[in-house]
SEMARMAR-536408 format. One record per residue (C-alpha): residue number from 1; residue in three letters; y, x, z negated. Coordinates in Angstrom, 1 decimal. Each point is the difference from the previous one (the first is absolute). Layout:
REM SEMARMAR-536408
ATOM   k   r     yy     xx     zz
ATOM NUM ALA      Y      X      Z
...
REM end
This chain:
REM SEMARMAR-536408
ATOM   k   r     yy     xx     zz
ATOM   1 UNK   21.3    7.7  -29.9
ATOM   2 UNK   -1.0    0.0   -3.6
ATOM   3 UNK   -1.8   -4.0    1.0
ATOM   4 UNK   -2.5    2.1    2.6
ATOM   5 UNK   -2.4    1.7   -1.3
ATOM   6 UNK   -0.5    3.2    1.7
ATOM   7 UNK   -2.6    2.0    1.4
ATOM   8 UNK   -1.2    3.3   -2.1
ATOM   9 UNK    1.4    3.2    0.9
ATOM  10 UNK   -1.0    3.3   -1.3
ATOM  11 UNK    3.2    1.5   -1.3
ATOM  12 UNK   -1.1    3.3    1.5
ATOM  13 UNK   -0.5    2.1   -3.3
ATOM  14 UNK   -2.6    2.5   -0.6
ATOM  15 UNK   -1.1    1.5   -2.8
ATOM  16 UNK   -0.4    3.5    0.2
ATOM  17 UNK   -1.0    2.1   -3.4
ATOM  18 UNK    2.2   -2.9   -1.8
ATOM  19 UNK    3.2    0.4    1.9
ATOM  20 UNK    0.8   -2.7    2.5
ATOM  21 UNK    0.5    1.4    4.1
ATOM  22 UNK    0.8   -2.1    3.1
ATOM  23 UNK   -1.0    0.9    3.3
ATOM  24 UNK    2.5    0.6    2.4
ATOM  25 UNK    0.2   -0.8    3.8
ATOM  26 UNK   -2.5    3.9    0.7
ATOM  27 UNK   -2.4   -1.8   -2.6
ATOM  28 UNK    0.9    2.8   -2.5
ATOM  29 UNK    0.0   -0.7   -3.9
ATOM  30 UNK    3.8    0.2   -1.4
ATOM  31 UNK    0.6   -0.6   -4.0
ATOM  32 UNK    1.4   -2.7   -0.5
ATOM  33 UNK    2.6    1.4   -2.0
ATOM  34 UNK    1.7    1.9    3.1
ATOM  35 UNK    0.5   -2.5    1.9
ATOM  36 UNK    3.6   -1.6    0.5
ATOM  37 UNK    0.4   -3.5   -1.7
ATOM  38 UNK    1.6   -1.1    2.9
ATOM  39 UNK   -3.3    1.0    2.0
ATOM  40 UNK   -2.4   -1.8   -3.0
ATOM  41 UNK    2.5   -2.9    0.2
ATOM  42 UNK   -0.3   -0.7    3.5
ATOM  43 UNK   -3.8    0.7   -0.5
ATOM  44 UNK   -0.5   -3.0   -2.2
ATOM  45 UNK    2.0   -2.1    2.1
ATOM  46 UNK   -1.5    0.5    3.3
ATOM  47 UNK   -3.3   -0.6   -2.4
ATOM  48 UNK    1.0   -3.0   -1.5
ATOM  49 UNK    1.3   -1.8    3.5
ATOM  50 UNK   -3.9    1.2    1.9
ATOM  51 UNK   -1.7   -2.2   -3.7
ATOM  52 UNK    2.3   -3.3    1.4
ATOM  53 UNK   -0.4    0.9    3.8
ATOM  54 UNK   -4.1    0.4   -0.4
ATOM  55 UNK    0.3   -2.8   -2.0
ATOM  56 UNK    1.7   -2.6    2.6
ATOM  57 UNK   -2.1    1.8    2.5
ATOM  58 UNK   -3.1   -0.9   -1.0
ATOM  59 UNK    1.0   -3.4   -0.8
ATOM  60 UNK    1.6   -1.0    3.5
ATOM  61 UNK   -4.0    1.0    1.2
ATOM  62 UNK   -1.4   -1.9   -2.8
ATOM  63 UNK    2.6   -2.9    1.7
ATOM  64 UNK   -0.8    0.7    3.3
ATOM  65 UNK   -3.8   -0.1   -0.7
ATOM  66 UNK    0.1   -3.4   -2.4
ATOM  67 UNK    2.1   -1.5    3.0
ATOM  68 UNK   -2.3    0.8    2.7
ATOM  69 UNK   -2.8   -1.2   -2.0
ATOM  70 UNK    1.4   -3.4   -0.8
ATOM  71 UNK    0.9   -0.3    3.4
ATOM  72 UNK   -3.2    0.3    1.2
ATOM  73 UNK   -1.6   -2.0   -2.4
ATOM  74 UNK    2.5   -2.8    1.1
ATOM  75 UNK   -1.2    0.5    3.4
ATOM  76 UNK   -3.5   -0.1   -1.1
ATOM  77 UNK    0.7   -3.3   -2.0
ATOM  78 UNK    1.5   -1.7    3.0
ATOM  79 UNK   -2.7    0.8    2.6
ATOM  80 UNK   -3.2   -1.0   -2.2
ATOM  81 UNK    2.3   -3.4   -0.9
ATOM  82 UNK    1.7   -1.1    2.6
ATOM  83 UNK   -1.3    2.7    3.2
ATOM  84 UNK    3.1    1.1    0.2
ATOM  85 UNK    2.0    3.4   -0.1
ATOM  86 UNK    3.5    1.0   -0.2
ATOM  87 UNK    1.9    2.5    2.9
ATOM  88 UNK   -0.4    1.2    3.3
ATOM  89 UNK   -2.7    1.7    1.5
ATOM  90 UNK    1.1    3.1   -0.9
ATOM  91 UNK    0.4   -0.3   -3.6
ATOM  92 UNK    3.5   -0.8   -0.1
ATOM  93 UNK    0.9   -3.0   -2.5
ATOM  94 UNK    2.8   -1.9   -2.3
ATOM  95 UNK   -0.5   -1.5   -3.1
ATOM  96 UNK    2.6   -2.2   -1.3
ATOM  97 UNK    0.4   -1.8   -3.0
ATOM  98 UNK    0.5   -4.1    0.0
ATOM  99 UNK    4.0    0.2   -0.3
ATOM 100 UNK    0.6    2.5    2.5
ATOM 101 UNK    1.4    2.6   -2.2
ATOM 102 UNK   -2.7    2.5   -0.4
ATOM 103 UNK   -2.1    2.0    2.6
ATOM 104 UNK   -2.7    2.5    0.3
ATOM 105 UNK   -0.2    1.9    4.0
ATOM 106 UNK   -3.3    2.0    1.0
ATOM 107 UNK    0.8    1.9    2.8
ATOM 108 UNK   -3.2    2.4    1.3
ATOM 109 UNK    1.6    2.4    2.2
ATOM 110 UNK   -2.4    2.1    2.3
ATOM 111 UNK    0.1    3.5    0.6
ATOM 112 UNK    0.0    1.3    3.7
ATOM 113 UNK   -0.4    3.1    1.4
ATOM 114 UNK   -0.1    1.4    3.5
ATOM 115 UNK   -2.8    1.0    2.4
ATOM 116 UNK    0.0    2.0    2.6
ATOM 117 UNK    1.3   -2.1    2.5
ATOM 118 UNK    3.3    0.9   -1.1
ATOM 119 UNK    0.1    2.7    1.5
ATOM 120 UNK   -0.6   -1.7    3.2
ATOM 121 UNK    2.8   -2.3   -0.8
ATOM 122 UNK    2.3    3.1   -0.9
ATOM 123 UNK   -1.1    1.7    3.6
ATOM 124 UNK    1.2   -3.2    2.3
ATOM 125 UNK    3.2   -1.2   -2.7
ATOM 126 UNK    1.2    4.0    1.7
ATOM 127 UNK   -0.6   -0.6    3.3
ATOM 128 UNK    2.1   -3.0   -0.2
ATOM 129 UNK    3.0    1.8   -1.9
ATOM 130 UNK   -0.9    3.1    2.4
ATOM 131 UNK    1.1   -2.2    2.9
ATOM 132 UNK    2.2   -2.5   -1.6
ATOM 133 UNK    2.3    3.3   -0.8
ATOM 134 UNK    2.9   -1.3    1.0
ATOM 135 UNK   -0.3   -3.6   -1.3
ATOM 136 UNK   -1.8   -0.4   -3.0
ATOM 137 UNK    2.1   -0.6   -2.8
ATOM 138 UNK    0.5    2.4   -2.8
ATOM 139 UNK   -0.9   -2.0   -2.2
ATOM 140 UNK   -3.4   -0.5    1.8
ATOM 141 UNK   -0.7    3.7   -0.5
ATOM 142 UNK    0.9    0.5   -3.6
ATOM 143 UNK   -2.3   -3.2   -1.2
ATOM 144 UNK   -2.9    2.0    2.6
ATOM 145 UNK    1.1    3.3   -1.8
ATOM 146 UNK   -0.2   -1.2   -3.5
ATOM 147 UNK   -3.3   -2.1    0.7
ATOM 148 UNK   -1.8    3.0    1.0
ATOM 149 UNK    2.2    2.5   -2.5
ATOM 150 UNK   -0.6    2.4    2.9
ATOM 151 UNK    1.6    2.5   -3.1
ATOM 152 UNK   -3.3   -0.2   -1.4
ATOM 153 UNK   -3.2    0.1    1.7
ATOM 154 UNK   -2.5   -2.8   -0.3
ATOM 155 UNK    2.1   -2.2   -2.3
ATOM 156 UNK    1.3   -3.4    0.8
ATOM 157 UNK    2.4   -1.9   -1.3
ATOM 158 UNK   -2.0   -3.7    0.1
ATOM 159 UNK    3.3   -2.2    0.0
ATOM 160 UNK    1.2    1.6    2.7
ATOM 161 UNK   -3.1   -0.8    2.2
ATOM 162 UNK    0.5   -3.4   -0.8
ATOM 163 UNK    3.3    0.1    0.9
ATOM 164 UNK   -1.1    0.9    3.7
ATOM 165 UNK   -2.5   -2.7   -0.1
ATOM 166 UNK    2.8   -2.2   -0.3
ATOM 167 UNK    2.2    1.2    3.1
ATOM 168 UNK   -0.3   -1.8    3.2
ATOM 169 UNK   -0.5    2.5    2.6
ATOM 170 UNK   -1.9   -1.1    3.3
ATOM 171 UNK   -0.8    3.8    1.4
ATOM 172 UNK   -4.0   -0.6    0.4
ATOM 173 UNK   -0.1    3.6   -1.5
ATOM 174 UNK    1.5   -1.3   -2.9
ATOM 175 UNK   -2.2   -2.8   -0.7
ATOM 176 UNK   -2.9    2.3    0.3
ATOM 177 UNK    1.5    1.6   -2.8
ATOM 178 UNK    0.8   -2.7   -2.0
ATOM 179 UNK   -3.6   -0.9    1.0
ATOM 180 UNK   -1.1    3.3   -1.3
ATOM 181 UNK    1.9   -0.5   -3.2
ATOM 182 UNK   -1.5   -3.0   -0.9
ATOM 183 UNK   -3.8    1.2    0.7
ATOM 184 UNK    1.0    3.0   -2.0
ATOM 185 UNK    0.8   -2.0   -3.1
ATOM 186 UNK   -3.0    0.1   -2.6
ATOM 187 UNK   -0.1   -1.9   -3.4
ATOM 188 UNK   -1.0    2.4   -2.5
ATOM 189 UNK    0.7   -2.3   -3.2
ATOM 190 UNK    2.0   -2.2   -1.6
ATOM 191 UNK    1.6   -1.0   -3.3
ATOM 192 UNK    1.3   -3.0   -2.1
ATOM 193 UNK    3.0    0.0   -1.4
ATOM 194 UNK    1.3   -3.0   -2.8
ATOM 195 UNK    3.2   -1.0   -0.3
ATOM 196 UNK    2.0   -2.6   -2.4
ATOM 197 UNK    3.0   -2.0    0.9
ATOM 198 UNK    2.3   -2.7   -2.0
ATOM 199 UNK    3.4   -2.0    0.3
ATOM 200 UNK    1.9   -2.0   -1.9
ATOM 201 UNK   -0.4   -2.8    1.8
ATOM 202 UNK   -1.7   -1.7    2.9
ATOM 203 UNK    3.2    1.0    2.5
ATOM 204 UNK    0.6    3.3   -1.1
ATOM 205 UNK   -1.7    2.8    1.9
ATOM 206 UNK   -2.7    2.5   -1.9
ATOM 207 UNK    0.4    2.6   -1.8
ATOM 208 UNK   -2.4    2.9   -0.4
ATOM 209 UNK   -2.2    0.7   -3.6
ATOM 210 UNK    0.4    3.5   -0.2
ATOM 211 UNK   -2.6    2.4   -1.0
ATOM 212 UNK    2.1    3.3    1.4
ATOM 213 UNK    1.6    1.7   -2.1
ATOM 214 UNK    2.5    1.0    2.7
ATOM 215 UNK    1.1   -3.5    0.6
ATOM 216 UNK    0.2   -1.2   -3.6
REM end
């Protein structure tokens, strides 16, 4: 750790009429002095981990800023050069380098919410389990149940509706409701997302450049 340098973190002492206090988890002033040195230890280490942790924070954004910015200026070099520009028409795009071994992924992922056509949609996906009582497949009912979290009213849980957009069902009121479905959907957003990949060699597959700390 000591080759980071870290953020600044107050180390939480007041001066109060020349003795030293700490605030405690009420906000109330406690000498320094009575508190256990177990309690002061643990202080300064939670204190000294939030100094690297602020630290690598604000330099993944400072990464993920720099990156976007050369990528676009890439981008911007190619079209006024050559007329030219790099991904889909969604955003999405790979940069590789010349041997194969290094790679750069920008994904844009939109985000979709729900009008109120799904409610319509919820209305005739019951009729059909209403009269298909007998036959319909439990697991038919548990992906409806936990699409619509019927546990909670007016939540939705979107991978589940995309899941019943998949199944092929030929009831007419079930197309109306995938119909439904799919005018309910609204695209409310997006975001980009950069990711980094290298391999040994050209044959072997790609491995992931972490920036979680979970997965490092």
């Amino acid at each position: 750790m000591s080759q980071f340098q870290p953020a600044s973190i107050p180390d939480g002492r007041v001066d109060v009429d020349g003795d030293l206090h700490m605030r405690d988890a009420k906000r109330k002033l406690v000498p320094v002095s009575l508190i256990k040195p177990q309690h002061l230890l643990q202080d300064e280490l939670v204190r000294k981990v939030m100094g690297y942790a602020v630290a690598l924070s604000e330099q993944v954004a400072r990464f993920k800023a720099h990156t976007f910015d050369d990528i676009g200026a890439f981008e911007a070099l190619l079209e006024q050069e050559y007329g030219a520009k790099v991904g889909g028409t969604k955003g999405n795009k790979t940069l590789m380098t010349h041997d194969g071994l290094m790679k750069i992924q920008v994904q844009v992922a939109d985000y979709i919410d729900f009008g109120p056509e799904l409610n319509t949609a919820k209305a005739l996906i019951d009729d059909c389990l209403n009269e298909w009582a007998e036959g319909a497949r439990d697991e038919l009912r548990a992906i409806v149940t936990r699409a619509f979290n019927t546990d909670k009213p007016g939540q939705i849980n979107r991978s589940e509706i995309f899941m019943l957009l998949r199944l092929d069902i030929g009831d007419e009121r079930w197309k109306r409701a995938m119909a439904a479905i799919r005018d309910a959907m609204r695209i409310v957003g997006s975001k980009a997302y950069v990711r980094v990949y290298r391999r040994e060699h050209q044959e072997a597959a790609w491995q992931p450049v972490s920036i979680d700390l979970a997965k490092v």
